[in-house]
C-alpha positions in Angstrom: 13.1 7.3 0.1 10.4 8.0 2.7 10.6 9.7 6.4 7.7 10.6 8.2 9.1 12.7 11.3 7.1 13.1 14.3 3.5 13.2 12.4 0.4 14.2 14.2 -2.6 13.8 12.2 -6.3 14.4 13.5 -10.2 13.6 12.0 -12.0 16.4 12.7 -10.8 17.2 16.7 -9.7 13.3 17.8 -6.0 12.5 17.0 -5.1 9.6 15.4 -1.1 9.7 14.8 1.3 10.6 18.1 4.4 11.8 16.6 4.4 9.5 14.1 8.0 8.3 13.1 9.6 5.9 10.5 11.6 5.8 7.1 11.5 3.6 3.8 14.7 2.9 2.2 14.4 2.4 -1.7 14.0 -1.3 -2.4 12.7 -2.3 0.7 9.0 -3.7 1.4 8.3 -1.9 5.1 5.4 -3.1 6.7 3.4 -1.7 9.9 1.3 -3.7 11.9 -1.2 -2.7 14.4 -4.5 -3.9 15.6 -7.8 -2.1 14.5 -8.4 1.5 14.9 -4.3 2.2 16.1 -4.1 4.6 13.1 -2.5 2.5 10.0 -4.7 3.4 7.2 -4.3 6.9 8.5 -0.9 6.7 8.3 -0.7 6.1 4.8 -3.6 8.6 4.3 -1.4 11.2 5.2 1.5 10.3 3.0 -0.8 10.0 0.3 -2.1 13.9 1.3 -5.7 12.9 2.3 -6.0 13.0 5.7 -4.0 16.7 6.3 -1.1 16.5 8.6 -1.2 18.9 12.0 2.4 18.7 13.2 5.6 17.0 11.7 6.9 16.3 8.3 6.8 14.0 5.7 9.8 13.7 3.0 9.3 11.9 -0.1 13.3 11.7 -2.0 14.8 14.4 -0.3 11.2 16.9 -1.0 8.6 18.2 1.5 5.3 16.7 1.0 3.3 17.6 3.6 0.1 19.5 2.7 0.8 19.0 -1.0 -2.5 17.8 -2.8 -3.3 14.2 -3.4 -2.7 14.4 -7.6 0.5 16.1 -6.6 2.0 12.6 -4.5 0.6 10.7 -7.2 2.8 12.6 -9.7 6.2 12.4 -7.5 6.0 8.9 -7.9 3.8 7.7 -4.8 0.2 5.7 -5.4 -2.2 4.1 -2.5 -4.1 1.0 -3.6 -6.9 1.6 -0.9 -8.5 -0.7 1.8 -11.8 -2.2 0.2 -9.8 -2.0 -3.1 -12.5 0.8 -4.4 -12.4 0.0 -8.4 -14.7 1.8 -10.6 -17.3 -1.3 -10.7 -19.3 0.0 -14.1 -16.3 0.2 -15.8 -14.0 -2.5 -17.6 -11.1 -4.2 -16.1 -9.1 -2.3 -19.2 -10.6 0.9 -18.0 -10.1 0.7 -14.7 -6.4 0.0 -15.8 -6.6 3.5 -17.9 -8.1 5.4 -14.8 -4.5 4.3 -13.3 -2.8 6.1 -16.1 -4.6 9.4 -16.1 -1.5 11.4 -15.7 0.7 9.8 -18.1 1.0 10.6 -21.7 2.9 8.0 -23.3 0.6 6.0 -24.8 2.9 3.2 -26.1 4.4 2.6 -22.5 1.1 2.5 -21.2 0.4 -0.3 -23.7 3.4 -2.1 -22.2 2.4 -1.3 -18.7 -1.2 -2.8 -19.1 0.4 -5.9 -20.6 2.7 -6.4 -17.9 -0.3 -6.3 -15.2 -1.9 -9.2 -17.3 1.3 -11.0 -17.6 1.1 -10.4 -13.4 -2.5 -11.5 -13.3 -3.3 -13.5 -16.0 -7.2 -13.7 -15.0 -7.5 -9.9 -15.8 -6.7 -10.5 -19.0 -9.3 -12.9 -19.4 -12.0 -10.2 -17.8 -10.3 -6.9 -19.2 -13.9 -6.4 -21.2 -15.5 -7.1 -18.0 -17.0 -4.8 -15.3 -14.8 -4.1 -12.6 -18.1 -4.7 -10.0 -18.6 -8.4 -11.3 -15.0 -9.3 -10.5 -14.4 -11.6 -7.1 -13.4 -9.6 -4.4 -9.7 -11.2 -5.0 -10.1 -10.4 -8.3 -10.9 -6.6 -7.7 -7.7 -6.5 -5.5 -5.3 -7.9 -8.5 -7.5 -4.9 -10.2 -6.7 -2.7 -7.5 -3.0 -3.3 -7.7 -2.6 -3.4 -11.1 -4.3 -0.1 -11.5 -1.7 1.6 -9.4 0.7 -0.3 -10.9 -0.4 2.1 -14.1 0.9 5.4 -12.7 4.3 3.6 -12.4 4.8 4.3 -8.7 8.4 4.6 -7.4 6.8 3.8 -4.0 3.6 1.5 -3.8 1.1 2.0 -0.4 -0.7 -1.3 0.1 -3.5 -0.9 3.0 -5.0 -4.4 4.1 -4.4 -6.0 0.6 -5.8 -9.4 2.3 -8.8 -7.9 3.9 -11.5 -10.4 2.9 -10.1 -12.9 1.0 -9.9 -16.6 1.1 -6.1 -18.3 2.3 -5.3 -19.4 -1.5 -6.0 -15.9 -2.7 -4.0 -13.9 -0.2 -1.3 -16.2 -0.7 -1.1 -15.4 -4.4 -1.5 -11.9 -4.1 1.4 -11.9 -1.6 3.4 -13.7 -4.0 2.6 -10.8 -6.3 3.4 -8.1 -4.0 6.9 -10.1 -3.7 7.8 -10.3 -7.4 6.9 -6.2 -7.9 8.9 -5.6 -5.3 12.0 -7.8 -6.6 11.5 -7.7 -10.5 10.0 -4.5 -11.3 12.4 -2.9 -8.4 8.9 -1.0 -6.8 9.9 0.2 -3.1 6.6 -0.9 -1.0 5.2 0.3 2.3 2.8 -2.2 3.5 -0.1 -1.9 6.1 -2.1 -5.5 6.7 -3.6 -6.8 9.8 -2.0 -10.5 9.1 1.1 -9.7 11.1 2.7 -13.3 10.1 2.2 -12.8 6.6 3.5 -9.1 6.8 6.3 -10.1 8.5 7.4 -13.1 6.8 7.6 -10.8 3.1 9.0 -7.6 4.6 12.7 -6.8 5.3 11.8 -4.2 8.1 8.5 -3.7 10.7 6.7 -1.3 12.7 4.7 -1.4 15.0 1.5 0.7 16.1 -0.6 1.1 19.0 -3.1 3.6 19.6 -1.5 6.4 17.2 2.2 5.7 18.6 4.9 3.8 17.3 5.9 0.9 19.8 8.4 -1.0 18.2 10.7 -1.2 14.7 12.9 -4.2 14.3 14.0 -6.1 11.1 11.0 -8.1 10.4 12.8 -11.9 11.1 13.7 -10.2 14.9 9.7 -9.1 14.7 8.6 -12.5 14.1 10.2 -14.1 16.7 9.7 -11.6 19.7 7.4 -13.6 22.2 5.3 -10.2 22.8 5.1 -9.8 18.9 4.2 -13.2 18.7 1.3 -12.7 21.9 0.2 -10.0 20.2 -0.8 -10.0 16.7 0.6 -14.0 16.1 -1.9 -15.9 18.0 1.4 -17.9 19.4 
């Protein structure tokens, strides 16, 4: 579904991706792992066409996406639900939801769409009249999801979905990211600095140090490799 081949990506003249490689089969939850600053938001900032791509290609179902505009990924079936979750806090969990649909035009599936978030996260149905900003910050990342959700992504980009929530809450929204993968058949390309937790919901792993790939296994053979496990485990 998804090949990145031999991506180099800078910010302004520092490089941040090495010649970046790795694929994402349809169906699969792919996860890379990485400590701070070795390049996995901007990994999926260059699939998602914001941070512009200097050398290599990116293939999204067979097409060519590098250097095609952000609206234009979102519209071929790929949506990033961002690190810090970034929700439009003066507006309404329901129109935060909308914001998600932007593109679409069928207004009775979106309808069906929104319910199915609440069904997913029942405590957004409770808030939908609610500002997004007065949410938890678990809260605002069921928000987060479920807005991308809206645009009915083929392939969903989650960057640090646990980032600064409490054990329970991460558990739950792991839980979630399990079911959209298995019962609403979403293809998902995880990045999230809990390695264990990664690993333990994804069928495949990368990992990434200082731009580079180091290391892709199944994620079971990830999880039990003793430098894996030094690492990023804490074992």
């Amino acid at each position: 579904m998804l090949e990145l081949r031999e991506v180099d990506a800078f910010y302004g003249s520092i490089q941040a991706l090495h010649g970046v490689s790795l694929t994402v089969s349809q169906g699969e939850i792919v996860t890379l792992i990485g400590a701070n600053g070795a390049g996995k938001s901007t990994t999926l900032m260059a699939i998602s066409g914001i941070v512009p791509v200097r050398r290599g290609e990116i293939v999204f179902e067979g097409q060519a996406i590098t250097g095609k505009a952000p609206d234009g990924i979102v519209r071929l079936g790929i949506c990033q639900v961002p690190e810090g979750r970034h929700i439009f806090p003066a507006l309404s969990v329901a129109e935060n939801l909308d914001m998600g649909a932007f593109l679409r035009r069928d207004s009775k599936a979106i309808a069906a769409d929104r319910e199915m978030c609440y069904s997913l996260f029942p405590i957004l149905a409770e808030r939908r009249h609610q500002p997004g900003g007065t949410l938890s910050g678990g809260e605002q990342q069921m928000l987060a999801i479920s807005r991308a959700l809206m645009a009915r992504p083929r392939l969903l980009l989650l960057d640090e979905p646990s980032m600064g929530l409490a054990p329970l809450v991460t558990k739950q929204i792991f839980t979630i990211i399990t079911t959209i993968n298995r019962e609403h058949h979403t293809t998902i390309f995880l990045v999230e600095q809990n390695a264990n937790l990664a690993l333990q919901v994804a069928d495949r792993g990368y990992v990434l140090e200082n731009g580079r790939i180091v290391m892709q296994d199944r994620a079971a053979a990830l999880l039990g490799n003793p430098a894996i496990q030094q690492a990023y485990l804490g074992i």
